[in-house]
C-alpha positions as CSV (number, residue, x, y, z in Angstrom):
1,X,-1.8,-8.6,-13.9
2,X,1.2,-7.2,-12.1
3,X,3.2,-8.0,-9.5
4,X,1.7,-5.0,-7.3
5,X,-2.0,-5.6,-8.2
6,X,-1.6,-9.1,-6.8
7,X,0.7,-7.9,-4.0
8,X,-2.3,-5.6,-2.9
9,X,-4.8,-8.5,-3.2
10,X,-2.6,-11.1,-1.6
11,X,-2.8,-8.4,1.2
12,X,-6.5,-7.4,1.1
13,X,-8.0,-7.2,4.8
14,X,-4.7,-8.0,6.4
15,X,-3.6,-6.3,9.4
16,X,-0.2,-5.4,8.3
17,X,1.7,-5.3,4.2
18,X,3.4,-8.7,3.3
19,X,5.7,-9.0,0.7
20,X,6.5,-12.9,0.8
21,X,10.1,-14.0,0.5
22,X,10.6,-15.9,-2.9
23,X,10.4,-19.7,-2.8
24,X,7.9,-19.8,0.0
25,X,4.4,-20.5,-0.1
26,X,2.8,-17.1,-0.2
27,X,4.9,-16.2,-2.8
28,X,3.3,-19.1,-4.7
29,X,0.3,-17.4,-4.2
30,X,1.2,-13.9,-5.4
31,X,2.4,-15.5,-8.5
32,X,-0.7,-17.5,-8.9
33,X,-2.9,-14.4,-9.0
34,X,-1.1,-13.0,-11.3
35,X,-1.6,-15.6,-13.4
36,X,-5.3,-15.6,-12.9
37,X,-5.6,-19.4,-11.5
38,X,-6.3,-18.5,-8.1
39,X,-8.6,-16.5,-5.3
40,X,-6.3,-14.5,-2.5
41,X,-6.6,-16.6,0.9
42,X,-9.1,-15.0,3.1
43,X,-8.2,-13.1,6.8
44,X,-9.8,-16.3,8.5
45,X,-7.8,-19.1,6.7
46,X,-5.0,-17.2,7.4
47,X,-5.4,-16.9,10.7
48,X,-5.7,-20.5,11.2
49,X,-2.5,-21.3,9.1
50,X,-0.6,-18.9,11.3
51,X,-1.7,-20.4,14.5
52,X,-1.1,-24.4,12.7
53,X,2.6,-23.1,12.0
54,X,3.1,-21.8,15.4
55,X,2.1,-25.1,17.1
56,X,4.6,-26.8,14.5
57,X,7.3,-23.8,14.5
58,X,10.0,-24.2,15.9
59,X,10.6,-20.3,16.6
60,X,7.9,-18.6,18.3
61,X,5.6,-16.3,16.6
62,X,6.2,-12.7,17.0
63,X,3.1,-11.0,18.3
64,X,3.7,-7.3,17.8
65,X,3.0,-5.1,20.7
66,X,2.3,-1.6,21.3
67,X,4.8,-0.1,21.6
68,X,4.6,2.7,24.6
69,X,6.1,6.3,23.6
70,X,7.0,8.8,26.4
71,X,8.4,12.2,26.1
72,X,11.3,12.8,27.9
């Protein structure tokens, strides 16, 4: 498999397109589907990991808001 098949299952039923930074854990992951030996984390469990990080984080999560267009 390539890089952008797992890349697009990695990112199945996400919000928003993640392309993980090398050396981190999600781009364990990526790698790991392409090699077959594992199933893509699910919307739920990652949900749950992001709100375990935030408690631990020491930066704060960015929650991204709408952002409000006028015209001028």
């Amino acid at each position: 498999m390539k890089w952008m098949e797992a890349l697009k299952k990695f990112n199945a039923g996400k919000g928003e397109w993640c392309v993980p930074k090398k050396g981190t854990r999600e781009h364990a992951e990526v790698i790991s589907i392409m090699q077959g030996n594992t199933v893509y984390t699910s919307t739920r469990q990652e949900q749950k990991r992001i709100q375990e990080r935030a408690k631990t984080d020491r930066a704060p999560v960015r929650i991204k808001q709408p952002v409000s267009r006028r015209s001028v």
